[in-house]
C-alpha positions in Angstrom: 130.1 -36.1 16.2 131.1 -34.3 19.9 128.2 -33.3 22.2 128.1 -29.7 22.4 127.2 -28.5 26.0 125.7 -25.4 27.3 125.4 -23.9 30.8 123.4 -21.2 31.0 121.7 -19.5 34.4 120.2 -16.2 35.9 121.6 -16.4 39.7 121.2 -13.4 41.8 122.1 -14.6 45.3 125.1 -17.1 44.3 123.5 -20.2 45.0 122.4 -21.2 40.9 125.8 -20.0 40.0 127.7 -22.3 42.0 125.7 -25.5 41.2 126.9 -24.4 37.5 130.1 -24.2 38.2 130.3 -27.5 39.7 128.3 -28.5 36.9 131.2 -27.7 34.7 134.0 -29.0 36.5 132.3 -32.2 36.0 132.0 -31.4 32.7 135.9 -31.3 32.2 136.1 -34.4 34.5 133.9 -36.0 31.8 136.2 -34.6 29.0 133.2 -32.5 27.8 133.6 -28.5 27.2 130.4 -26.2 27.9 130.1 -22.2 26.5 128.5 -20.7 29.9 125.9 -17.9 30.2 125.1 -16.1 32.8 121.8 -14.2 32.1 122.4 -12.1 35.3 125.7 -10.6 33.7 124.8 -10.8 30.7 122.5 -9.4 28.3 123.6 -10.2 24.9 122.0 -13.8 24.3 122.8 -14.1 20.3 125.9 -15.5 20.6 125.3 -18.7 22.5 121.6 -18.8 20.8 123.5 -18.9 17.5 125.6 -21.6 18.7 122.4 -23.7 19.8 121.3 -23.4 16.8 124.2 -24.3 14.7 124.2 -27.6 16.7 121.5 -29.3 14.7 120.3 -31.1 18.3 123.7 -33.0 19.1 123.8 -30.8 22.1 122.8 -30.6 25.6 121.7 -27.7 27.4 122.1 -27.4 31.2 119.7 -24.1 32.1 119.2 -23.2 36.2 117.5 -20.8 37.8 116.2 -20.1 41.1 112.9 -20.5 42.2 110.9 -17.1 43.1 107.2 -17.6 44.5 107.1 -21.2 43.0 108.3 -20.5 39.7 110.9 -19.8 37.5 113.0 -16.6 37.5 111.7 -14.4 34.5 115.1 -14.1 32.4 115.4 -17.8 32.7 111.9 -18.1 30.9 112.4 -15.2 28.5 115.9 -17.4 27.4 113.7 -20.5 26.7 111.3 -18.6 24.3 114.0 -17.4 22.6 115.5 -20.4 22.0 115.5 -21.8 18.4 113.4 -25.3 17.6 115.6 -28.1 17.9 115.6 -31.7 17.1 116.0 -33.6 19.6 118.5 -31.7 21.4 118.9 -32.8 25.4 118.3 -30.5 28.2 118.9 -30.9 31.7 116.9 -28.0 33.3 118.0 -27.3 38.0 116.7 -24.9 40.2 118.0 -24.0 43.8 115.6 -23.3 46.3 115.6 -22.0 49.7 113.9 -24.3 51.8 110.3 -23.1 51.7 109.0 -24.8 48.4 110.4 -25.2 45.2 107.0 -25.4 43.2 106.6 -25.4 40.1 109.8 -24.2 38.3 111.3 -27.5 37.1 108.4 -28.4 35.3 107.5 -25.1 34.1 111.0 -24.9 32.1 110.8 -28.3 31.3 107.5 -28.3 30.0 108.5 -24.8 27.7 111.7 -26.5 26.7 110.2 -29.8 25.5 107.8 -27.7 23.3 111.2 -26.4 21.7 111.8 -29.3 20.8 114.2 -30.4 23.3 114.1 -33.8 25.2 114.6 -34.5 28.8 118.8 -35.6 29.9 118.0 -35.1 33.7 116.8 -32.6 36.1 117.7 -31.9 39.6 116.9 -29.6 42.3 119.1 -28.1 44.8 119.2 -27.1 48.3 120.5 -23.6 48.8 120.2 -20.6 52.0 117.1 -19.0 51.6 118.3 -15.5 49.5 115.9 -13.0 51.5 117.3 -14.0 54.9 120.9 -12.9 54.9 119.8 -11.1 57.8 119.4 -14.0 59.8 122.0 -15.8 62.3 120.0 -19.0 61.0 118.5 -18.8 57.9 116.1 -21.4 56.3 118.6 -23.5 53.8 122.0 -23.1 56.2 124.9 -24.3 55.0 123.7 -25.3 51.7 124.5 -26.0 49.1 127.6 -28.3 50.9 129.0 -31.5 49.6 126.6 -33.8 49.7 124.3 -31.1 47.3 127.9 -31.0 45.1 128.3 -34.9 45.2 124.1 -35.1 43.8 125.1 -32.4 41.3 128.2 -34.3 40.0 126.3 -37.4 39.8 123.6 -35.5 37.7 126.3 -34.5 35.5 127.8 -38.2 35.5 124.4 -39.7 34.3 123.5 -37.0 31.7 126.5 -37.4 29.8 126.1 -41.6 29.7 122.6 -40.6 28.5 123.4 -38.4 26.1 126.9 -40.5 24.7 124.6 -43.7 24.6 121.3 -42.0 23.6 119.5 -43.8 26.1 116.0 -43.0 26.8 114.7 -39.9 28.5 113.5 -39.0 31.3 109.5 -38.1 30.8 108.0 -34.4 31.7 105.5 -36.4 34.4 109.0 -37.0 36.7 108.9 -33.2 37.5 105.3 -32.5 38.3 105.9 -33.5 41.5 103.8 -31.5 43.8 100.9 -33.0 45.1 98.2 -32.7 42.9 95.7 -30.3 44.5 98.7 -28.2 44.7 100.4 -28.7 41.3 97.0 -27.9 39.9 96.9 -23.9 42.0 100.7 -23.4 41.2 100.2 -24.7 37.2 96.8 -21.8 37.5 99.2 -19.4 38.8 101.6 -19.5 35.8 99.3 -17.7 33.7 98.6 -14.6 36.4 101.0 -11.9 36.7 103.3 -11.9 39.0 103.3 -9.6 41.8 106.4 -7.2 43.1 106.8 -5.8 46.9 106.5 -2.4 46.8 110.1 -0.8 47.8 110.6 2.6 49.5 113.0 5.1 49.3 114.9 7.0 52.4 115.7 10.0 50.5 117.6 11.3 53.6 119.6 8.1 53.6 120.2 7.7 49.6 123.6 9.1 48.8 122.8 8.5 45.1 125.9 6.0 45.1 124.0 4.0 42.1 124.9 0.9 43.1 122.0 -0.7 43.3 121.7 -0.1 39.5 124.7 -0.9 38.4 124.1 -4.6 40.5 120.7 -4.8 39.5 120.7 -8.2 37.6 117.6 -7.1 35.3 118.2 -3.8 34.8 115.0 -2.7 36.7 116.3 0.7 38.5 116.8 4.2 37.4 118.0 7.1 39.4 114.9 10.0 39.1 117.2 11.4 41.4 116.5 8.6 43.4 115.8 5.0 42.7 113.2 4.0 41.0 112.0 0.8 40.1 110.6 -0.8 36.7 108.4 -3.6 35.7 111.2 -5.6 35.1 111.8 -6.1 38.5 112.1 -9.6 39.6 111.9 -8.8 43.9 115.5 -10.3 44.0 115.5 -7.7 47.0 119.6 -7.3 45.7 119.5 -3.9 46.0 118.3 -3.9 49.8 120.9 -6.3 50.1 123.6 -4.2 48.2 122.9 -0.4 49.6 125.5 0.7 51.6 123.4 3.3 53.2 120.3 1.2 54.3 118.1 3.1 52.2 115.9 0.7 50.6 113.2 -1.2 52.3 110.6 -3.3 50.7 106.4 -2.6 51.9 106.6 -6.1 53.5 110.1 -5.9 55.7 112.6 -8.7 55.8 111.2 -9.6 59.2 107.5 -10.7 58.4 109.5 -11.9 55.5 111.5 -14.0 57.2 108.6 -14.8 59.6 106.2 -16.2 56.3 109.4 -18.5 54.7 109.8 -19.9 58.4 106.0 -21.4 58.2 105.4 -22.1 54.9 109.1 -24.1 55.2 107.3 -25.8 58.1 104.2 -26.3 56.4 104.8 -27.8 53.0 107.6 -30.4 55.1 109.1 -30.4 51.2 111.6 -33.2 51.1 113.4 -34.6 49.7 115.8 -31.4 49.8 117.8 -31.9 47.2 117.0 -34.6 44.1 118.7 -35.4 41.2 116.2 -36.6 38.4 118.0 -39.3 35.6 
């Protein structure tokens, strides 16, 4: 019976979408066929979940996200929870990361997927421009991801599909808890706290009530009260500074000590390699 694939990802920046789409073009080149999800698009998650779960675990899902203060982005673990129990189904879980540290997120969806029932195809993570500094004439991440991330994503692909053809064996949860261990040990801790969001302000006199950063909001987190307001559900994408055409959003923290913290904790935690593929 055909492998069913799946590609599903939250990507708010770019970066996560484009290591999808080259993970389906690889796909094709591997005569394989993948339904795609984009949880930043959409909302409605029954349709592919049904699918999943019609597949009896002769599938593979692909799931990515970005990684936001070590972990996880929230819609990419809300997806995972609501995933059915499988069999044996494979899963080859990515994250892109922007230079500073990409923590714990690899093993954190691996870890909630392989509770589902789901065992390990591959995993990789990927290089990408650091999403809060689009300010920046040289941000941390530059150029990336470029061909050589693409050629590691390809091979990823490459490998999970012999894996999964050929049922060979899988690769174990331990390959992903690769933070030093003084360090894994705070950033595992820190999956149980709540996650704190930068305040944003307002410029009222700026604000032409344009609600675009609502209708780009890839979480739904803003209302207009006139003006913007922001819910729980905010994930501190920072889109909506991004997106306003009138400048009149600004975070508590501003892009500039921002910038200033990802430049030395990049610098710091010397992460390499940059981009790995895990088979």
């Amino acid at each position: 019976m055909k492998t069913q694939y799946f590609i599903v990802f939250f990507s708010a920046a770019g970066s996560t979408k484009h290591v999808a789409h080259v993970i389906e073009q690889e796909l094709i080149k591997c005569r394989a066929e993948a339904q795609i999800l984009d949880l930043s698009k959409e909302h409605d998650w029954s349709h592919v979940l049904d699918l999943i779960s019609s597949a009896h675990g002769n599938m593979c899902l692909f799931i990515g996200s970005p990684v936001y203060k070590d972990q996880a982005a929230i819609p990419v673990m809300n997806f995972i929870e609501a995933l059915p129990e499988v069999n044996g189904g494979f899963t080859t879980p990515f994250v892109t990361w922007g230079g500073a540290s990409s923590g714990i997120a690899l093993w954190q969806m691996a870890s909630r997927l392989t509770h589902k029932g789901f065992v390990l195809a591959g995993a990789a993570k990927v290089l990408a421009v650091h999403s809060i500094m689009w300010r920046s004439d040289n941000p941390v991440g530059r150029g990336h991801p470029d061909a050589d991330d693409d050629m590691a994503v390809k091979d990823l692909v490459q490998g999970v599909d012999d894996r999964v053809t050929h049922r060979r064996d899988t690769l174990p949860l331990d390959a992903l808890d690769y933070q030093p261990e003084q360090r894994a040990v705070e950033l595992k801790e820190g999956l149980t706290k709540i996650r704190p969001v930068t305040p944003k302000s307002v410029d009222e006199t700026k604000c032409n009530q344009c609600q675009e950063c609502m209708e780009q909001c890839p979480v739904d987190a803003i209302t207009f009260a006139p003006y913007p307001q922001f819910g729980s559900a905010c994930i501190e994408c920072l889109n909506c500074v991004r997106i306003c055409p009138d400048h009149a959003i600004e975070p508590k923290i501003t892009l500039a000590q921002m910038e200033e913290f990802i430049r030395n904790r990049a610098e710091t935690m010397k992460e390499r390699p940059y981009t790995k593929v895990f088979i």
